[in-house]
C-alpha positions as CSV (number, residue, x, y, z in Angstrom):
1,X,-51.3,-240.5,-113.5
2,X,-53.1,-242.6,-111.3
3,X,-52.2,-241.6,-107.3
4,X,-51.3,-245.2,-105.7
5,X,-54.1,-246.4,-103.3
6,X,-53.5,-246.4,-99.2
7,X,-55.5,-245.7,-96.4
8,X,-57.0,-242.4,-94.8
9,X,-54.1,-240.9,-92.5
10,X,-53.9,-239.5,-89.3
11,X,-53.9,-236.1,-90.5
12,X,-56.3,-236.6,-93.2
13,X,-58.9,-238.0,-90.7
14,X,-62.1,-235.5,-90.1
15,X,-62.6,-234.9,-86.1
16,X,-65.8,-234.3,-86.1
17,X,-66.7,-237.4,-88.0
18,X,-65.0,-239.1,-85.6
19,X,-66.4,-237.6,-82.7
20,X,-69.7,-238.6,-83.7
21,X,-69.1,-242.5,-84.7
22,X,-67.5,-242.6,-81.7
23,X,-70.9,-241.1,-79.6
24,X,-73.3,-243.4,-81.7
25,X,-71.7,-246.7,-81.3
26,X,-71.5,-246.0,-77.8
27,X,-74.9,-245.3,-77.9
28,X,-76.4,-247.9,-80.0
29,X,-75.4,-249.9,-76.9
30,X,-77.9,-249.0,-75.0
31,X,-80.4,-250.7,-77.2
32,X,-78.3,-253.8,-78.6
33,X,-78.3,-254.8,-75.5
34,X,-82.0,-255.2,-74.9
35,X,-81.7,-257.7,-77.8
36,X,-78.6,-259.6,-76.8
37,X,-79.6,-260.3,-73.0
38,X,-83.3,-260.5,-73.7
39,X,-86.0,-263.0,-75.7
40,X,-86.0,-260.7,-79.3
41,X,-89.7,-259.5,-78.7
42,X,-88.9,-257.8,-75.7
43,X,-86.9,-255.3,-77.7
44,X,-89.8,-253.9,-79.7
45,X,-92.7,-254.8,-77.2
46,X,-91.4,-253.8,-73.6
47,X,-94.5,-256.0,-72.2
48,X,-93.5,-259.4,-74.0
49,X,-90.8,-260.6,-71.2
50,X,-89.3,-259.4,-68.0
51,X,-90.7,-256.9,-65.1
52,X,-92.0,-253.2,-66.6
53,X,-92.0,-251.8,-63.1
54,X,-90.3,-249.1,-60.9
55,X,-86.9,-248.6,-62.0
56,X,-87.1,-250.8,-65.3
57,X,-89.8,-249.1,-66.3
58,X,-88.1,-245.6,-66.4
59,X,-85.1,-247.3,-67.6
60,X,-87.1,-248.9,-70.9
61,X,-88.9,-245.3,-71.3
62,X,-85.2,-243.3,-71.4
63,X,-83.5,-245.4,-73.6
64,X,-86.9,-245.5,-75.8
65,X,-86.6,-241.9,-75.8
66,X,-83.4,-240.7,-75.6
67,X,-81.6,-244.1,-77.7
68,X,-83.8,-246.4,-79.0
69,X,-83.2,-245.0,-83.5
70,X,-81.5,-242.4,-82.5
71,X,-77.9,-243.9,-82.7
72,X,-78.8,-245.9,-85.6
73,X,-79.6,-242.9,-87.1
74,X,-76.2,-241.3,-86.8
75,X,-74.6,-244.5,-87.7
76,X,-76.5,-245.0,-91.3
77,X,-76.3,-240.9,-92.2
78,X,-72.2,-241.5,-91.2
79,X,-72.2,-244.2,-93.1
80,X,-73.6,-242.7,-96.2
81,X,-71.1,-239.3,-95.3
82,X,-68.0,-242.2,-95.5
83,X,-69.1,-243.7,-98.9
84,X,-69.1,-239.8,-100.4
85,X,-65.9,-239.0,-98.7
86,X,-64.1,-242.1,-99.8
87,X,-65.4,-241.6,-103.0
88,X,-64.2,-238.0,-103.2
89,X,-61.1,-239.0,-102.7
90,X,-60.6,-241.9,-104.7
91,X,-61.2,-239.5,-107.9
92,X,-58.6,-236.9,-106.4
93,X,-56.5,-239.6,-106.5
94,X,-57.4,-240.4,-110.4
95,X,-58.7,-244.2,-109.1
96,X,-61.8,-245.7,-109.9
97,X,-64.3,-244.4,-106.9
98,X,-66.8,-247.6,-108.3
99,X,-64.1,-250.6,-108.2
100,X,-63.1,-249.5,-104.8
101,X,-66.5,-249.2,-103.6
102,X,-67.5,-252.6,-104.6
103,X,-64.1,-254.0,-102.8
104,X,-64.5,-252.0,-100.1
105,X,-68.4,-253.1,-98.9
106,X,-67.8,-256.3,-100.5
107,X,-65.3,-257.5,-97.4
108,X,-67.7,-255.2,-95.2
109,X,-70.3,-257.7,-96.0
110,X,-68.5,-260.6,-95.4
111,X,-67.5,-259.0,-92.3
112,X,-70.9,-258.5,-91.3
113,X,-72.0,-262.0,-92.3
114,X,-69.7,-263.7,-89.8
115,X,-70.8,-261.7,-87.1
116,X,-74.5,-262.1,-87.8
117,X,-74.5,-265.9,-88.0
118,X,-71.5,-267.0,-86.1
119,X,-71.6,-264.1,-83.2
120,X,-75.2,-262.5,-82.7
121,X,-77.6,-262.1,-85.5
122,X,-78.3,-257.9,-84.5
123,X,-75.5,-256.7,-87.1
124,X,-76.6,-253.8,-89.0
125,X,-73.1,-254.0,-91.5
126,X,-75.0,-256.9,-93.7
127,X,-77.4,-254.0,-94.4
128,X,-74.7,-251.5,-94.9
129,X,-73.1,-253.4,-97.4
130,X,-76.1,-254.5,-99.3
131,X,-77.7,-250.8,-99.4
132,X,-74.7,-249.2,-100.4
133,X,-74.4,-251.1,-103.5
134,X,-77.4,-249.4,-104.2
135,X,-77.0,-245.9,-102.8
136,X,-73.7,-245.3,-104.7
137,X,-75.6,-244.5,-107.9
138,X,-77.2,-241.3,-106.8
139,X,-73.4,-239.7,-105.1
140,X,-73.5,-236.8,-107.6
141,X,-76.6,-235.6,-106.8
142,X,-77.5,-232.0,-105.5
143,X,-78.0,-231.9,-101.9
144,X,-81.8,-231.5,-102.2
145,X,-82.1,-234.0,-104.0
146,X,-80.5,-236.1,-102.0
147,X,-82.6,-235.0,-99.5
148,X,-86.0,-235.6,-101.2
149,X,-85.0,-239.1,-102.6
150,X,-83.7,-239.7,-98.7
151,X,-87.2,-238.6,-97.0
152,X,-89.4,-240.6,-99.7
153,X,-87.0,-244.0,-99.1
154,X,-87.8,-243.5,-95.4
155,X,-91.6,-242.9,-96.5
156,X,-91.7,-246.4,-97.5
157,X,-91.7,-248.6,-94.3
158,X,-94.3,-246.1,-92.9
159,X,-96.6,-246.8,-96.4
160,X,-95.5,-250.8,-95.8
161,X,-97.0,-250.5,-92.0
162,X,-99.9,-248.7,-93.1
163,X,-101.1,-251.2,-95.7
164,X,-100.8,-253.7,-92.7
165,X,-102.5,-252.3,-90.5
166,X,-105.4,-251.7,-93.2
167,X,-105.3,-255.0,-94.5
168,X,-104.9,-256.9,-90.6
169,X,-108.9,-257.6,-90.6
170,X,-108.6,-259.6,-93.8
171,X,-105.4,-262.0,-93.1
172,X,-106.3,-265.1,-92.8
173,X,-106.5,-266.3,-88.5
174,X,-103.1,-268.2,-88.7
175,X,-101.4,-265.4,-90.3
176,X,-102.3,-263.0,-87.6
177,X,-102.0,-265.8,-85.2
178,X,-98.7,-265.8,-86.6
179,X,-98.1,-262.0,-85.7
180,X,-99.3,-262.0,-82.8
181,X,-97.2,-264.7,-81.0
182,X,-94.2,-262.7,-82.8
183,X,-95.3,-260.2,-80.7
184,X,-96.1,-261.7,-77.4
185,X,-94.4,-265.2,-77.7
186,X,-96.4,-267.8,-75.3
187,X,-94.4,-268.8,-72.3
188,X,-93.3,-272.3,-74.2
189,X,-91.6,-270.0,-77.1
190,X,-90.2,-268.2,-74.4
191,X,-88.9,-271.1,-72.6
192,X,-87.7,-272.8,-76.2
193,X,-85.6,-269.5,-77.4
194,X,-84.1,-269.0,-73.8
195,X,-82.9,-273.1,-74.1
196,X,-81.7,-272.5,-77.6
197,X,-79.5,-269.5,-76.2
198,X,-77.9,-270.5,-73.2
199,X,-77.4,-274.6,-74.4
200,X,-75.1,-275.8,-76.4
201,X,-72.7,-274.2,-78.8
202,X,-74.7,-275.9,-81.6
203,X,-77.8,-274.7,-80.0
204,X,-76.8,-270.9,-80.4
205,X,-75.5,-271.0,-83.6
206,X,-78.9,-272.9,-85.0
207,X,-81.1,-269.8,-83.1
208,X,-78.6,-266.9,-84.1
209,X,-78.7,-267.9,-87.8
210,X,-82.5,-268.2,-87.6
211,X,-83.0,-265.0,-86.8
212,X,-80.4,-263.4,-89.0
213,X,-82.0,-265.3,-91.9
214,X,-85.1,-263.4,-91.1
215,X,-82.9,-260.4,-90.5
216,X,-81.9,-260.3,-93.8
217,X,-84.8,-261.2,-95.9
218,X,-87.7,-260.3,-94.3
219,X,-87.0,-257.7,-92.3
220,X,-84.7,-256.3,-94.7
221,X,-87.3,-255.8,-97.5
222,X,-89.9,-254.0,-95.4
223,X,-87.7,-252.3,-93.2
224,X,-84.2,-251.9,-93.3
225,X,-83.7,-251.6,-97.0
226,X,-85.5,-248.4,-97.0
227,X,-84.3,-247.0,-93.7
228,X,-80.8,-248.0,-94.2
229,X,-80.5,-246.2,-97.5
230,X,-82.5,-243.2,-97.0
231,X,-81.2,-242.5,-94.0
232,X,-77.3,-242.8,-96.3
233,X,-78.7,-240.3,-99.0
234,X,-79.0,-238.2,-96.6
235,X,-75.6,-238.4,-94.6
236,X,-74.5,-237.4,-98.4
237,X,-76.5,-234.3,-98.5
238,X,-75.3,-233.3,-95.0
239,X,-71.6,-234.1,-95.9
240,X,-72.0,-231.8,-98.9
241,X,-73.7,-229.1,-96.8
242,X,-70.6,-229.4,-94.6
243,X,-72.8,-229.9,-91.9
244,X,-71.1,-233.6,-90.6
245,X,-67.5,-231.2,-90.7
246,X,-68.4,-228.6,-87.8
247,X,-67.9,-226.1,-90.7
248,X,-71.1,-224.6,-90.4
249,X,-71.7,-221.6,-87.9
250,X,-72.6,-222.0,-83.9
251,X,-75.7,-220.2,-84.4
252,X,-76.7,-222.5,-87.2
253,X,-76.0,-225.8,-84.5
254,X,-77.8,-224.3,-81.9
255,X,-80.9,-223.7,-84.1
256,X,-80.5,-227.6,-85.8
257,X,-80.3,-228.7,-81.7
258,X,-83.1,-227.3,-81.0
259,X,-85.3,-227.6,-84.0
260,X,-84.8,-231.6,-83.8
261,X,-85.0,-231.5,-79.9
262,X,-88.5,-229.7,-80.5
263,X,-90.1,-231.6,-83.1
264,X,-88.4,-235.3,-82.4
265,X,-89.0,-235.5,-78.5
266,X,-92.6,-234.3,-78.5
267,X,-93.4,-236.7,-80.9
268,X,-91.4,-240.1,-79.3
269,X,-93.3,-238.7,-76.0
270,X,-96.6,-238.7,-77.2
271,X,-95.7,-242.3,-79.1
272,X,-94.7,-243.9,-76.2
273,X,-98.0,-242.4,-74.5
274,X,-100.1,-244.1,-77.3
275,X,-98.7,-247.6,-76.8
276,X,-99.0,-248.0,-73.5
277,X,-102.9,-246.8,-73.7
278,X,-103.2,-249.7,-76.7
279,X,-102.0,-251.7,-73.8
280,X,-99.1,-252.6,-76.4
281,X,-101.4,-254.5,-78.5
282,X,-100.2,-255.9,-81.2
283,X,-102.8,-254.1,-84.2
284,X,-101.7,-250.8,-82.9
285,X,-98.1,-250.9,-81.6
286,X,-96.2,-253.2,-84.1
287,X,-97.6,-251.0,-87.1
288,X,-99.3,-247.2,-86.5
289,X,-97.7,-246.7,-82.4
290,X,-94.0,-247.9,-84.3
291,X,-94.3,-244.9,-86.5
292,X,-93.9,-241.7,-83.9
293,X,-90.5,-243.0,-82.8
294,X,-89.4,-244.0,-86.0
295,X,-89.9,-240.1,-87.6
296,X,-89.0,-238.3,-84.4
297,X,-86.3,-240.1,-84.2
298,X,-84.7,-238.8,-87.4
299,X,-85.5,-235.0,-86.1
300,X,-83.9,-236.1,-82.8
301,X,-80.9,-237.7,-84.5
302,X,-80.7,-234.5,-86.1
303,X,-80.3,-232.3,-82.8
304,X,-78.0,-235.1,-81.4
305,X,-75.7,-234.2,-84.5
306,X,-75.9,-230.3,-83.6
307,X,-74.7,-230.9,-80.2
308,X,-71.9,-233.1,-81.3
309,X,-71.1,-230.5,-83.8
310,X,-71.2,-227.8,-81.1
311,X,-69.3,-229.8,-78.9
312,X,-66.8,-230.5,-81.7
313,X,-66.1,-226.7,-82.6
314,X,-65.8,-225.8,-79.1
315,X,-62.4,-225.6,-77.0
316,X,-63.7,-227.5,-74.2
317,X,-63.2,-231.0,-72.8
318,X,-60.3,-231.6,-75.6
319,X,-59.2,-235.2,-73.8
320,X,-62.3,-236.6,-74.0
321,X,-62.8,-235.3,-77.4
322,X,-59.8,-236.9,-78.4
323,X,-60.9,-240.5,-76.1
324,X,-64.1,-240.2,-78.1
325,X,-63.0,-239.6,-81.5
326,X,-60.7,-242.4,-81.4
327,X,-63.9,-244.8,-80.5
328,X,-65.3,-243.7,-83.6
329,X,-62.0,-244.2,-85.4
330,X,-61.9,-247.9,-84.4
331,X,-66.5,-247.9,-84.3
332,X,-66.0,-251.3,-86.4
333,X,-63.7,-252.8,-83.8
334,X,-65.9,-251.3,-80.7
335,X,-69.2,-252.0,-82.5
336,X,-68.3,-256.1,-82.8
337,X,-66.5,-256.2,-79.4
338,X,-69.5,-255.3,-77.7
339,X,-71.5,-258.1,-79.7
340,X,-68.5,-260.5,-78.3
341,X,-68.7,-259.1,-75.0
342,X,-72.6,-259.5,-75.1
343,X,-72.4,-263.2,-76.5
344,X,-69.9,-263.7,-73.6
345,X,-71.9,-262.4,-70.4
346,X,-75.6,-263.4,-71.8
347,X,-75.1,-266.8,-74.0
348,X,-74.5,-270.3,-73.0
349,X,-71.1,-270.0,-74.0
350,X,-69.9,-267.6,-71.8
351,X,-72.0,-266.9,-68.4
352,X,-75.1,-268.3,-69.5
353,X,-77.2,-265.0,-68.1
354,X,-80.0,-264.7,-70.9
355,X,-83.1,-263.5,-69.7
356,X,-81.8,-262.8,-65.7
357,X,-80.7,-259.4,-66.1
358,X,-83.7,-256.7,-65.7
359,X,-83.3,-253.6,-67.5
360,X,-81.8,-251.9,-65.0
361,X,-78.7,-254.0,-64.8
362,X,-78.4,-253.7,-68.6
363,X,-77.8,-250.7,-68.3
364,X,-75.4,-250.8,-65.3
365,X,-73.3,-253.9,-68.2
366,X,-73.7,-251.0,-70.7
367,X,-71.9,-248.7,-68.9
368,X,-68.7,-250.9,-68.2
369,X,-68.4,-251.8,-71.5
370,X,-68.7,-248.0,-72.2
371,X,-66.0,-247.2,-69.8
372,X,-63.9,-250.1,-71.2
373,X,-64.4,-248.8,-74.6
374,X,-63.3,-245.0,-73.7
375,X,-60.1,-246.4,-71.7
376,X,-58.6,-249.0,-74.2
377,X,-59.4,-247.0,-77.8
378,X,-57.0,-243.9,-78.0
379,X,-53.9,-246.2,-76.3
380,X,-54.2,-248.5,-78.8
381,X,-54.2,-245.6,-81.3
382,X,-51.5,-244.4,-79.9
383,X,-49.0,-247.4,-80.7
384,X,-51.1,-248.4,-83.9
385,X,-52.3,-247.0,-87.3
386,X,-55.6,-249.0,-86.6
387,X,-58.1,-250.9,-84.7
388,X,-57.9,-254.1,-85.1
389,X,-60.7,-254.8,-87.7
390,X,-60.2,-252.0,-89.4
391,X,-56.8,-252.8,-90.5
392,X,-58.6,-256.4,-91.4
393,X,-60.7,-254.3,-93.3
394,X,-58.1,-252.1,-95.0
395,X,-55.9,-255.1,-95.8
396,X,-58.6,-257.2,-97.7
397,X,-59.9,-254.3,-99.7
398,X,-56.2,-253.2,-101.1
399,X,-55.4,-256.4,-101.6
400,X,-52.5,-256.8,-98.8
401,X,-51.8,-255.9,-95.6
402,X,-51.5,-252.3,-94.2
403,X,-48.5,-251.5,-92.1
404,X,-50.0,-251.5,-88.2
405,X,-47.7,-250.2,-86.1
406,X,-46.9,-246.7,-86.0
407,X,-42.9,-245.8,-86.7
């Protein structure tokens, strides 16, 4: 008989999957906020707008390095972990693991819809929903072949970027034209999207669902589709390996740390070394220079999950773990307040301070959200089942609302 449908509990909640939401969507921070506080091609081409010297220079190179993929990374592979976990115990429960899936990332996607158009067009849950629709299919596979369908998905934006920067010589002038002001927008298109941000209310919404639309169709098909969902198949082969639980051994962590430390930093390094001898030029940085971060980045992610693993298994620090895990537990709540926090300080709506804060001072903004984040989380935990949008979430995908208050 059918086991009647409710939430995840307390005690069946996974710590260290916690533990490391919680890490990456503090961490993603570091980079949304480069888009929320700056014209959008600053965020891939650190020449494009704003002063590259001194301190914001090392500031752009560390949070290249050290951020910039790295948190997404963690974020999709968790993401593709939750589907496989939820779906594991939907069929313990004897429930359909496909009906609730389709509910489930159905009102994710709506979710994510009103944040990208109506609050700032960076959301990354619009992607979730839509790649998990398709990444549910291959669940039951083995782990390595999870693995190998994961690494040749990810193969694809690389094959995409190659065949541009091949084909570059024969586009047509305006199409390259085209390119290359999307790259280095003229100091008019700079001036037009820094109106459209800080006017009116009107003005905003026009320019953030511009560049969502593009978000989601353009972008989408020659990047995010494929990144997104490899990067999920294989979160499902490292749930299965018990990797994600802290189950494995400490010797096993310490050789994943520094395995991804040794192969993904080298290669971000000597990426970031390339571009600035292009000069950032757009022929070399927007296609072959955007490939080093984007596979060192998955070794890197991958020695970012040792440590948290290793952190996770160890006794140490057990208040901040606890702080920490319950980011993660509320990352959908965090991950949208800092968007609304964002919009707040940088758009015309709130402060109006789009394109005055240098890099340095983003990261200073980051940082008190951060701390804001790690003091308000676990209270709120403490008095209720769950964040805020999460029990949103919960209610619309079982079809009425969740007690919230803990007894």
């Amino acid at each position: 008989m059918p086991v009647p449908l409710s939430p995840t509990t307390a005690q069946e909640r996974i710590q260290s999957l916690d533990l490391l939401r919680g890490i990456a969507v503090l961490g993603i921070l570091l980079m949304n906020v480069q888009s929320l506080s700056m014209p959008g091609a600053a965020y891939l081409n650190p020449t494009a707008y704003g002063n590259l010297e001194g301190m914001n220079y090392w500031v752009w190179v560390l949070s290249h390095l050290f951020a910039d993929q790295k948190f997404m990374t963690l974020f999709s592979v968790l993401f593709g972990a939750g589907m496989l976990l939820v779906s594991d115990r939907m069929e313990q429960k004897s429930q359909s693991p496909l009906t609730f899936h389709l509910k489930r990332n159905f009102w994710l996607l709506i979710i994510g819809l009103v944040h990208a158009y109506l609050i700032w067009y960076g959301d990354i849950l619009v992607v979730y929903a839509l790649c998990s629709f398709l990444v549910f299919w291959v669940r039951n596979k083995s782990p390595r072949t999870l693995v190998v369908i994961g690494l040749l998905v990810l193969s694809i934006p690389t094959l995409i970027n190659l065949f541009f920067s091949v084909s570059l010589q024969f586009m047509p002038p305006d199409v390259v034209e085209e390119l290359e002001l999307g790259w280095h927008p003229s100091p008019e298109m700079i001036a037009e999207e820094l109106a459209a941000v800080t006017g009116s209310l009107a003005a905003q919404i026009a320019h953030n669902a511009q560049a969502a639309l593009e978000m989601h169709t353009f972008v989408f098909v020659v990047l995010f589709l494929w990144r997104a969902s490899g990067l999920m198949v294989i979160g499902m082969a490292l749930y299965k390996w018990d990797i994600l639980t802290a189950s494995r051994s400490t010797s096993f962590y310490r050789k994943g740390m520094l395995l991804g430390f040794s192969i993904g930093i080298p290669l971000t390094v000597f990426g970031i070394v390339q571009n600035f001898h292009a000069g950032w030029s757009m022929d070399y940085s927007l296609f072959t220079g955007a490939s080093f971060n984007y596979w060192g980045s998955l070794a890197q992610s991958f020695g970012y999950l040792c440590a948290v693993m290793l952190f996770s298994k160890s006794a140490a620090a057990a208040g901040i773990k606890r702080r920490l895990a319950a980011i993660g537990q509320m990352a959908l709540t965090n991950y949208i307040a800092q968007s609304i926090i964002g919009v707040f300080i940088f758009y015309g709506l709130g402060l109006g301070l789009f394109g005055q804060v240098d890099r340095t001072t983003q990261v200073c903004i980051t940082l008190g959200i951060w701390m804001l984040q790690y003091i308000w989380s676990k209270p709120w935990l403490d008095s209720f089942r769950f964040g805020p949008l999460e029990w949103v979430w919960r209610s619309l995908t079982y079809g009425k609302a969740q007690p919230m208050k803990k007894s």
